[in-house]
C-alpha positions in Angstrom: -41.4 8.7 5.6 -40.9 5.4 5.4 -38.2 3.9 3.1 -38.6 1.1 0.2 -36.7 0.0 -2.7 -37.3 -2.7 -5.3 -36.6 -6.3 -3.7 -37.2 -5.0 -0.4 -39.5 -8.0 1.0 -37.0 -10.3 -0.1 -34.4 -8.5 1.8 -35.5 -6.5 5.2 -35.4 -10.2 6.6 -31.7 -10.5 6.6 -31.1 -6.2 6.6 -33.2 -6.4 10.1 -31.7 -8.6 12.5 -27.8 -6.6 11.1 -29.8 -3.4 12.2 -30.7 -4.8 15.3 -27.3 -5.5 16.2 -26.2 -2.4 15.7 -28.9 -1.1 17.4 -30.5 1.1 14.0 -34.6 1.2 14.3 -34.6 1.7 10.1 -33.4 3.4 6.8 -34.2 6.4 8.5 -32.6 6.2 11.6 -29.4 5.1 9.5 -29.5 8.2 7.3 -30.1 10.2 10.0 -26.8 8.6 11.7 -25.1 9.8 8.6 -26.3 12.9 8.2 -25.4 13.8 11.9 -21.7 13.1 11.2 -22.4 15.7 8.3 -22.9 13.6 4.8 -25.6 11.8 3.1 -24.1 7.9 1.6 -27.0 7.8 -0.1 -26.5 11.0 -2.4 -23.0 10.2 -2.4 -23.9 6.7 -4.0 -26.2 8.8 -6.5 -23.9 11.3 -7.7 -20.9 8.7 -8.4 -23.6 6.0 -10.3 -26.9 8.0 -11.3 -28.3 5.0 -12.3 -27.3 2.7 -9.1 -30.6 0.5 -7.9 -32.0 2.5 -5.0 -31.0 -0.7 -3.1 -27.5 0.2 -3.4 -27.9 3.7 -1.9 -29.5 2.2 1.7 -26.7 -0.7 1.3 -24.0 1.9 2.1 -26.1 4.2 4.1 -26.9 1.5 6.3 -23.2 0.0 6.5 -21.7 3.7 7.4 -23.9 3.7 10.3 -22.7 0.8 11.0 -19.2 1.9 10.6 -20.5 5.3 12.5 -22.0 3.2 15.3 -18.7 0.9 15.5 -16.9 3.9 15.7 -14.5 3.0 12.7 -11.4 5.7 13.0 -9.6 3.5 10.4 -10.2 3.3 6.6 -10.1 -0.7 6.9 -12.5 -0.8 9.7 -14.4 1.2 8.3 -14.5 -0.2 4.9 -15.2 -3.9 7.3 -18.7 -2.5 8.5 -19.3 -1.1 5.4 -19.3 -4.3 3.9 -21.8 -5.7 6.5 -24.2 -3.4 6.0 -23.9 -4.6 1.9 -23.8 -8.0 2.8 -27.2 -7.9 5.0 -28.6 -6.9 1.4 -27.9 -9.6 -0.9 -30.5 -11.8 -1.2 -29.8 -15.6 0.0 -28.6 -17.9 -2.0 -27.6 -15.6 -4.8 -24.4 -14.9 -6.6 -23.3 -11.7 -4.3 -24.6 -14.3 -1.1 -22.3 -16.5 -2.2 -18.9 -14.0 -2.2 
């Protein structure tokens, strides 16, 4: 299965070299990351905002594997890689680039 969402040739080029780092082969390998430690970010993003771009689902699964790789025991750390993983998906040069 291999995982898409709207925007995502304009984004894997920054999401890549953040899962590189972090040593994640793809969305896949992130969920499955997730799933191991026994919950799925992106249903969890689905259920809170039904209508949340796909996008914003493999945002947070890919920043709590992050937080999952960085082994985050702390709600702040944790919340720190988090935001990584969302920040590898704003697009350059945009509004949420420029927070």
């Amino acid at each position: 299965m291999s995982i898409t969402f709207e925007g995502y040739e304009r984004r894997i080029k920054q999401i890549q070299p953040v899962m590189d780092k972090y040593g994640i082969k793809d969305f896949e390998d992130a969920k499955r990351i997730c799933n191991e430690k026994g919950f799925d970010a992106y249903d969890i993003v689905k259920s809170v905002q039904p209508i949340a771009f796909e996008n914003a689902g493999w945002a947070y699964t890919l920043g709590a594997a992050i937080a999952i790789k960085k082994g985050c025991t702390k709600a702040a750390d944790a919340a720190e890689a988090i935001g990584e993983g969302l920040q590898a998906f704003c697009i350059p040069g945009s509004v949420a680039d420029q927070r």
